[in-house]
C-alpha positions as CSV (number, residue, x, y, z in Angstrom):
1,X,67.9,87.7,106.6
2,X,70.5,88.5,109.3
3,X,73.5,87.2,107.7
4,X,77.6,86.3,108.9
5,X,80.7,84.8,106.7
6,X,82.9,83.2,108.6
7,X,86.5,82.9,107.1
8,X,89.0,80.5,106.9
9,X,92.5,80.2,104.8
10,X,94.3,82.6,102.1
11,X,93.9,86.2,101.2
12,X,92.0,84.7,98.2
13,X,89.0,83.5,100.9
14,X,88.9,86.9,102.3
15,X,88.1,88.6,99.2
16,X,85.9,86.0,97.9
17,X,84.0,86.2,101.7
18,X,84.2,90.1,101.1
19,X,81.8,89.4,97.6
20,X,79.5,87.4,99.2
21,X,78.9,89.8,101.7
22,X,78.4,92.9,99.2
23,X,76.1,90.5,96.8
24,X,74.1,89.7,100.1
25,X,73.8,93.5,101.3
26,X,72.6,94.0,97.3
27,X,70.3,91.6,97.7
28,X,68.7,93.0,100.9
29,X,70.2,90.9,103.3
30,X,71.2,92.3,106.7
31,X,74.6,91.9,108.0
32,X,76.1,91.5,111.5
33,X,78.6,90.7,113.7
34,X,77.5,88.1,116.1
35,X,76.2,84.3,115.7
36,X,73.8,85.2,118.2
37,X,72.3,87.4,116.2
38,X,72.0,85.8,112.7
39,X,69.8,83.5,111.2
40,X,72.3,82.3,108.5
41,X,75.6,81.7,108.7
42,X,78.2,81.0,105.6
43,X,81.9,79.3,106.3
44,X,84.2,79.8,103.8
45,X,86.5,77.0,103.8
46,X,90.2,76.4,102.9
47,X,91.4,72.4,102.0
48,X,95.5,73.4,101.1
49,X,95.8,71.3,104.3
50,X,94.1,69.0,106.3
51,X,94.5,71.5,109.8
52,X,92.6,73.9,107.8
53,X,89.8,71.5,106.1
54,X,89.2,70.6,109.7
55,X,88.7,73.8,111.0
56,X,86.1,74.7,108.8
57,X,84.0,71.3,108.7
58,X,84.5,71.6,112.2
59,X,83.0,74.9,112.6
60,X,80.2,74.0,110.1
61,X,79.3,71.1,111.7
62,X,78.4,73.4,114.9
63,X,76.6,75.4,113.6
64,X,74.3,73.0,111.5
65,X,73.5,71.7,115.2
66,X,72.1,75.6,116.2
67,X,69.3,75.4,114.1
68,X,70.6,78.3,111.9
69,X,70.3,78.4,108.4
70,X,74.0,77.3,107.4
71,X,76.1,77.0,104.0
72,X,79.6,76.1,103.1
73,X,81.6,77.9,100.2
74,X,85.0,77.3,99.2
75,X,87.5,74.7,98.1
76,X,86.8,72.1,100.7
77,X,83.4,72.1,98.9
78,X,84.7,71.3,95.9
79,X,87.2,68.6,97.3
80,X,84.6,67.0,98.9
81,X,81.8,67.0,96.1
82,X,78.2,65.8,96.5
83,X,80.2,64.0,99.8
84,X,79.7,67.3,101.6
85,X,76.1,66.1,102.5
86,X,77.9,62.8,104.1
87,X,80.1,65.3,106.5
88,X,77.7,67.1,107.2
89,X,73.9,65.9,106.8
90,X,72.3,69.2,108.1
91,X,74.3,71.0,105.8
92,X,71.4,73.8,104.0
93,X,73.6,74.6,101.4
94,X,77.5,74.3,99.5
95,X,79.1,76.0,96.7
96,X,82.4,75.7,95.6
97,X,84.9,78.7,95.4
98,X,83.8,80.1,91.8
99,X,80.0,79.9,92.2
100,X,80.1,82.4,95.2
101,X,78.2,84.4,93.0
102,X,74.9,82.2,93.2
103,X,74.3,82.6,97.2
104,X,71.8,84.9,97.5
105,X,69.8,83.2,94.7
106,X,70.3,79.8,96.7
107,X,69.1,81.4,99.6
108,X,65.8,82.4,98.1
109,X,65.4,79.2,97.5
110,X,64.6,78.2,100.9
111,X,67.4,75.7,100.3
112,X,67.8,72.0,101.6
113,X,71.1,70.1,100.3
114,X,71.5,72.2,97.9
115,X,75.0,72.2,95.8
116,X,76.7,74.0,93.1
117,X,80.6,73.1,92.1
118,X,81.1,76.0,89.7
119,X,83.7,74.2,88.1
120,X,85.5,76.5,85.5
121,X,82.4,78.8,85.8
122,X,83.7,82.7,85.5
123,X,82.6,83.6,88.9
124,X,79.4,86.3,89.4
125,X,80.4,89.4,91.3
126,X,84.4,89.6,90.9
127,X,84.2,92.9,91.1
128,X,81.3,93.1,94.3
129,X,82.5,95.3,97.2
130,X,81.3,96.0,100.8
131,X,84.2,99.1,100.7
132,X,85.3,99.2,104.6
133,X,88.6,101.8,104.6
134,X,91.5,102.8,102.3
135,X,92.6,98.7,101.1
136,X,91.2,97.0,98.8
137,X,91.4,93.0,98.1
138,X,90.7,92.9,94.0
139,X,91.0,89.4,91.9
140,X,92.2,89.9,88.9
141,X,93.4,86.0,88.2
142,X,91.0,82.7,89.4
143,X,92.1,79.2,89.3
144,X,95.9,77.9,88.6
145,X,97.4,75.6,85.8
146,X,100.9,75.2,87.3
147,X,100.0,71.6,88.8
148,X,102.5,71.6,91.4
149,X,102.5,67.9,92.6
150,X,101.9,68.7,96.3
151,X,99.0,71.4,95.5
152,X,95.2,70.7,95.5
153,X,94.4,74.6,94.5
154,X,94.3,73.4,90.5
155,X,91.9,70.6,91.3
156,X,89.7,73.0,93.3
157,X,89.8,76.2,92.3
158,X,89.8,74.9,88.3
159,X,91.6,76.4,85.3
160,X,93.5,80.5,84.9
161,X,91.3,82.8,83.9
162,X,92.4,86.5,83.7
163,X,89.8,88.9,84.1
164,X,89.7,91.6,81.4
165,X,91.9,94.9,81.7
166,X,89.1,96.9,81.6
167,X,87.0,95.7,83.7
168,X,89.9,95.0,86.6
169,X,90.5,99.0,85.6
170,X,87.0,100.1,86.0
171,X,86.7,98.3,89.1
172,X,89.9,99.9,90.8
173,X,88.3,103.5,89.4
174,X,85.3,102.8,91.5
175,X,87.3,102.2,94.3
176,X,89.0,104.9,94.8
177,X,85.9,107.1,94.1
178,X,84.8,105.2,97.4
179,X,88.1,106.2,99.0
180,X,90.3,103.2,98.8
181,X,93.8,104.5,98.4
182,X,95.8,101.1,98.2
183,X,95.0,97.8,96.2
184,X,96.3,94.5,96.5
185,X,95.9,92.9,93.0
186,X,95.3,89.0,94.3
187,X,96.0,85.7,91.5
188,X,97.2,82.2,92.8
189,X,100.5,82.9,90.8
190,X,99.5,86.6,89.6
191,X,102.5,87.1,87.1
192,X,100.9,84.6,85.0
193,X,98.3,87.0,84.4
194,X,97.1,86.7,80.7
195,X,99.5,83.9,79.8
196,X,96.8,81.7,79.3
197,X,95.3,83.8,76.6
198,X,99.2,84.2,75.0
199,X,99.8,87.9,76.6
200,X,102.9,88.4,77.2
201,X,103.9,90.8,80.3
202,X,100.2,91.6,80.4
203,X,100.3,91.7,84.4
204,X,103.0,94.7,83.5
205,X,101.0,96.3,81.4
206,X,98.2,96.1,84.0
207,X,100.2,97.7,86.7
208,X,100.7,100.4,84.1
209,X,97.1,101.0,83.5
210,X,96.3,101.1,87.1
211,X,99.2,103.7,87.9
212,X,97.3,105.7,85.7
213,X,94.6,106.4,88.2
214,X,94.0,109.4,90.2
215,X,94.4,109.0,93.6
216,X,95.5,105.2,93.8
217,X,99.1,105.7,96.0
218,X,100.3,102.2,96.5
219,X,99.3,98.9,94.4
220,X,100.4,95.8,96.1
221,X,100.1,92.2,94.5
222,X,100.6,88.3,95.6
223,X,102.0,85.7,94.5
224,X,104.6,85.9,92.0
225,X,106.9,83.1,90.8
226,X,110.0,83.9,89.0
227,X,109.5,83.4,85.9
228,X,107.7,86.3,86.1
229,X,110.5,88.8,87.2
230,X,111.4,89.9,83.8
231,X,112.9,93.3,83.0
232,X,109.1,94.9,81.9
233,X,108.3,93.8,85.3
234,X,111.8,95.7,86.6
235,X,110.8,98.9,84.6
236,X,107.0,99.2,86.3
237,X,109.1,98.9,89.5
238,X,111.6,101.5,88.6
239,X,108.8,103.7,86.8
240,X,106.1,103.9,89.4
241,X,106.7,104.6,92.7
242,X,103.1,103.6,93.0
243,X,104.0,99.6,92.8
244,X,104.9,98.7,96.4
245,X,108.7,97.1,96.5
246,X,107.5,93.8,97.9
247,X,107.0,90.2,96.5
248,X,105.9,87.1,98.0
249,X,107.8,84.7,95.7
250,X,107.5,81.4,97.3
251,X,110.2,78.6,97.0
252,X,109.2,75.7,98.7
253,X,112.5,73.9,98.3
254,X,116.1,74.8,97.9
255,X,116.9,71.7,96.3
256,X,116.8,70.6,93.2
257,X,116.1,67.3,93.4
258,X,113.0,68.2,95.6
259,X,111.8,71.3,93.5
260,X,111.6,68.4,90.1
261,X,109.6,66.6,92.2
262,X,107.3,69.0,93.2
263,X,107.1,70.1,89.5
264,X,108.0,74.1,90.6
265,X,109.7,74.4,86.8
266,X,112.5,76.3,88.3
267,X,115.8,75.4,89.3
268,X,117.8,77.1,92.8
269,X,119.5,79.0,90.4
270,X,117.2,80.4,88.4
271,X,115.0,81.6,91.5
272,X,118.2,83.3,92.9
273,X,119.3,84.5,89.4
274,X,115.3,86.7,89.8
275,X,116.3,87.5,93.9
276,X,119.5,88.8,92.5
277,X,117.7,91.2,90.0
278,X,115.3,92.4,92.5
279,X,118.2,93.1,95.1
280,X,120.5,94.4,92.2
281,X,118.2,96.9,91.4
282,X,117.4,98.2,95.0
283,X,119.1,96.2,98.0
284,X,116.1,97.3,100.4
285,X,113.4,95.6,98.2
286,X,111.5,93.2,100.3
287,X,111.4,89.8,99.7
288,X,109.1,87.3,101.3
289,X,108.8,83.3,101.0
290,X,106.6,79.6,101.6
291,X,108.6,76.7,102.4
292,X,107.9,73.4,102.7
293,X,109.4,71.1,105.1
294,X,109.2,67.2,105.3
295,X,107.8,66.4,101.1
296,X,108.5,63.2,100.3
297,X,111.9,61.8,100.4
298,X,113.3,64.9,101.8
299,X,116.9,63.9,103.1
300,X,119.4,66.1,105.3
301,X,120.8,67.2,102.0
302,X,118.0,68.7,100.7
303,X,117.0,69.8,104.0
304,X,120.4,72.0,104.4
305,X,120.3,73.2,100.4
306,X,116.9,75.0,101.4
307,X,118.8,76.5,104.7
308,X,121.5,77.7,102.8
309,X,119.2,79.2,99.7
310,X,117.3,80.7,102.3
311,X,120.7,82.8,103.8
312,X,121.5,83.7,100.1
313,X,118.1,84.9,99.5
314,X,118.1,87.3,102.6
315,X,114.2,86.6,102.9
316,X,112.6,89.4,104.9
317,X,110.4,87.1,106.3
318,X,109.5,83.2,105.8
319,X,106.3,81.2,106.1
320,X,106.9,77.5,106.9
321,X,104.5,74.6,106.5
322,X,105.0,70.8,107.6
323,X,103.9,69.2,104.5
324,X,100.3,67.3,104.6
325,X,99.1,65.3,102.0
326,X,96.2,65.8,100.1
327,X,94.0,63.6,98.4
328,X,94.0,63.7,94.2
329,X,97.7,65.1,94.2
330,X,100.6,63.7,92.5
331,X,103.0,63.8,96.0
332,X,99.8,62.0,97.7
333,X,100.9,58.9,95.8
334,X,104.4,59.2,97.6
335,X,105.2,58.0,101.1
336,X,104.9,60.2,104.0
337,X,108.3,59.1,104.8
338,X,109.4,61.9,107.1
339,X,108.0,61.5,110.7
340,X,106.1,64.4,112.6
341,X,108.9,64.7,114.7
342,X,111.5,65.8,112.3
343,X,109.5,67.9,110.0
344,X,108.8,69.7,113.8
345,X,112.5,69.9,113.9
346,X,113.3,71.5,110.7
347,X,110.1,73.5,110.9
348,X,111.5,75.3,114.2
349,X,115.2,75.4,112.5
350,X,114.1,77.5,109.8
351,X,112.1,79.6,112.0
352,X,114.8,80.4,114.4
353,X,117.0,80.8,111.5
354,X,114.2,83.7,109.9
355,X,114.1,85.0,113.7
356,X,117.9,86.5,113.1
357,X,118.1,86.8,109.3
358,X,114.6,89.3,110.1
359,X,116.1,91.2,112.8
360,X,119.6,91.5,110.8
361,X,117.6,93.2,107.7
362,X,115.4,95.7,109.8
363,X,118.4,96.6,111.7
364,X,120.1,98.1,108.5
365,X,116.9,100.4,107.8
366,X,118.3,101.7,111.8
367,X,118.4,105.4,110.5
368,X,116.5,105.5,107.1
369,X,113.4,107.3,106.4
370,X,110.5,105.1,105.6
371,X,107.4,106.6,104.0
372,X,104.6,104.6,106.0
373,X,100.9,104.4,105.0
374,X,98.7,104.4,108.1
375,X,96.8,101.6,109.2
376,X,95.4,102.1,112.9
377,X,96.2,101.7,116.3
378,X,98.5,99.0,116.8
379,X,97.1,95.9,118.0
380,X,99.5,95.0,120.6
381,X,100.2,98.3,122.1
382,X,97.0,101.1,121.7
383,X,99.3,103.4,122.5
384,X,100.7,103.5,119.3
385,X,99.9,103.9,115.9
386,X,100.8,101.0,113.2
387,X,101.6,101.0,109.2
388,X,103.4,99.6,106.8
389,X,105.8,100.9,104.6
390,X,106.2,100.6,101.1
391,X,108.2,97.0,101.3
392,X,105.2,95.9,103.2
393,X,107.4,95.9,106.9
394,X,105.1,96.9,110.3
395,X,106.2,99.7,112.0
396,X,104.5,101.7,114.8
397,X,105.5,104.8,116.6
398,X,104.2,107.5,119.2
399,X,101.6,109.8,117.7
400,X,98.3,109.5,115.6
401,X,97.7,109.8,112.1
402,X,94.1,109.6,109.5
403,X,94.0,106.0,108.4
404,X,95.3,106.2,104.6
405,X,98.1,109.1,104.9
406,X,101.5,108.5,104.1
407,X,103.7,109.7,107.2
408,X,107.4,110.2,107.0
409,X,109.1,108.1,109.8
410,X,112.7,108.0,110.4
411,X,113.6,104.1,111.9
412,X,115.0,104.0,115.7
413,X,114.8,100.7,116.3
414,X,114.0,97.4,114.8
415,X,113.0,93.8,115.6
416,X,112.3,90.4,113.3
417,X,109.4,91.7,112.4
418,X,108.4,95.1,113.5
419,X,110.1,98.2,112.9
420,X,109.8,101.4,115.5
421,X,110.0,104.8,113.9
422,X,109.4,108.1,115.1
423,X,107.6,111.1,113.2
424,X,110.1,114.1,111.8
């Protein structure tokens, strides 16, 4: 069949849309780019929020009425259970995000309402690729045990299970035989890699492994929590130049009142206590963030601690969500008691507030020589050529380059989020 995955949510659904896509090639399926011209389409859904739950349904729901054959993978499918065939009554097919690996099977099948949770099932075809440049999405953690009392991702996505060091090894081998010259080792909290099976630093030791590797340059990773920013973590870093100097290492809260609640098993100082290390050891290295705005009995107070953590921090850049409720978590028992209206407020504060604390941090690399992996023509401006350097900051210049090289720019200008360079 002419087949097409639709995508929403995290970097997590793109990789997962990316297996499908190579099991369904494997299988002898045809792929393409258009709805007009397939006969089956497949929406990967997200549920973290409501928005995004809609989004997919909503699309879903369309296409159903088209005729098309049409299934629905992904967490909303497990959040919504045998339900999914209430939502959606045309609905061919649902699987939730760890039996991915049964699609083409079900669509042998000729399938009517067919359904298949997955559970705590190890997924089939981690380690499937449809290999489309130089970057590579690779799993190498499924499913989350921290039980954060806002987050449905435990309840749908099931229990941690680390995928072997081998076989995340052999996979990265094969893809660099195929050309890929950066990886970006994906986990819901990665640095808890192994922990489950009592391993400790085990995601170190994997970084190790994989700097090993002829030809792999950079190896990115997301998301961390700072527990896991211990000083074998600090030596990869300092060891291999390989192991980009970036981390996403979402807060949520900078009080602490707020972050007992939420059951983030960190205090504000312990979180700043792993910035500070990071920084210590090089002030450049990147530093990213997810906040949370409006929880539950959020006062003022707690409002301002986050502003001012978020100074002290000197995020790079910030990601803010209005907090939604979802159904089956611990906060969904709470009141809602912060209206639309002011989490709008403090959403926009905390932007504006990233805006300059961005543009201050990207002016200081005014000067410095960044060593920039090309990407491709910038989206905004063809005229130019985009990339990203090593802390995981966009910058575009004049010129051309092969996709995949690493070009020497020295920085002439900067904004929040995009720095300019020019070749030497």
């Amino acid at each position: 069949m002419k087949f097409l995955v639709h995508t929403y949510g995290c970097q997590m659904n793109v990789r997962d849309s990316e297996a499908v896509e190579a099991l369904m090639i494997a299988a002898g399926h045809e792929k393409v780019e258009s709805e007009a011209e397939a006969e089956l389409v497949i929406v990967n859904s997200c549920t973290v929020r409501q928005k995004a739950e809609d989004k997919a349904v909503g699309k879903t729901g369309y296409l159903c009425s088209t005729g098309k054959m049409t299934g629905l993978m992904g967490c909303a499918v497990k959040r919504l259970g045998a339900d999914v065939f209430k939502v959606l009554p045309k609905l061919d097919f649902a699987v939730g995000p760890r039996a991915f690996g049964m699609i083409p099977r079900i669509v042998a099948s000729n399938p009517h309402h067919v359904l298949e949770l997955g559970d705590d099932l190890v997924p089939e075809g981690l380690d499937a690729h449809e290999v489309k440049g130089f970057q590579a999405f690779v799993t190498v953690l499924v499913g989350c045990d921290n039980r954060c009392s806002y987050c449905i991702v435990p309840d749908v996505r099931g229990h941690e299970y680390s995928r072997p060091e081998d076989e995340i090894a052999a996979e990265v081998e094969s893809l660099v035989r195929n050309g890929v010259k950066e990886v970006c080792l994906l986990g819901q909290s990665v640095l808890r890699y192994g922990a489950r099976d009592g391993k400790k630093d085990a995601f170190p030791h994997l970084l190790e492994r994989l700097c090993q590797i002829p030809g792999l340059e950079r190896i990115r990773f997301t998301s961390a929590h700072p527990s896991g920013c211990t000083d074998e973590l600090l030596r990869i870093y300092r060891t291999y130049p390989q192991v980009c100097r970036h981390l996403h290492l979402p807060v949520q809260s900078g009080s602490d009142r707020i972050l007992k609640e939420m059951g983030r098993r960190y205090t504000r100082e312990e979180y700043l206590k792993a910035v500070r290390k990071l920084r210590d050891f090089d002030p450049e290295f990147a530093l990213t963030t997810d906040i949370i705005v409006g929880y539950p009995g959020e006062t003022d107070e707690d409002f301002e601690a986050t502003r001012s953590l978020m100074e002290e921090a000197g995020f790079d850049n910030s990601f803010v969500f209005k907090y939604s409720p979802r159904p089956g978590t611990r906060s969904a028992k709470l009141p809602d008691d912060v209206s639309k209206e002011e989490k709008e407020r403090r959403n926009q504060v905390l932007l504006a507030d990233q805006e300059a604390r961005g543009l201050a941090r990207n002016r200081k690399l005014v000067g410095t020589v960044r060593e920039v992996m090309a990407e491709g023509p910038s989206k905004r401006n063809k005229a130019r050529f985009s990339g990203r350097d090593g802390g995981n900051r966009i910058v575009v210049w004049e010129g051309e380059a092969v996709p995949g090289t690493i070009v020497p720019l020295r920085i002439v200008d900067a904004h929040a989020q995009i720095l300019i360079g020019e070749t030497i």
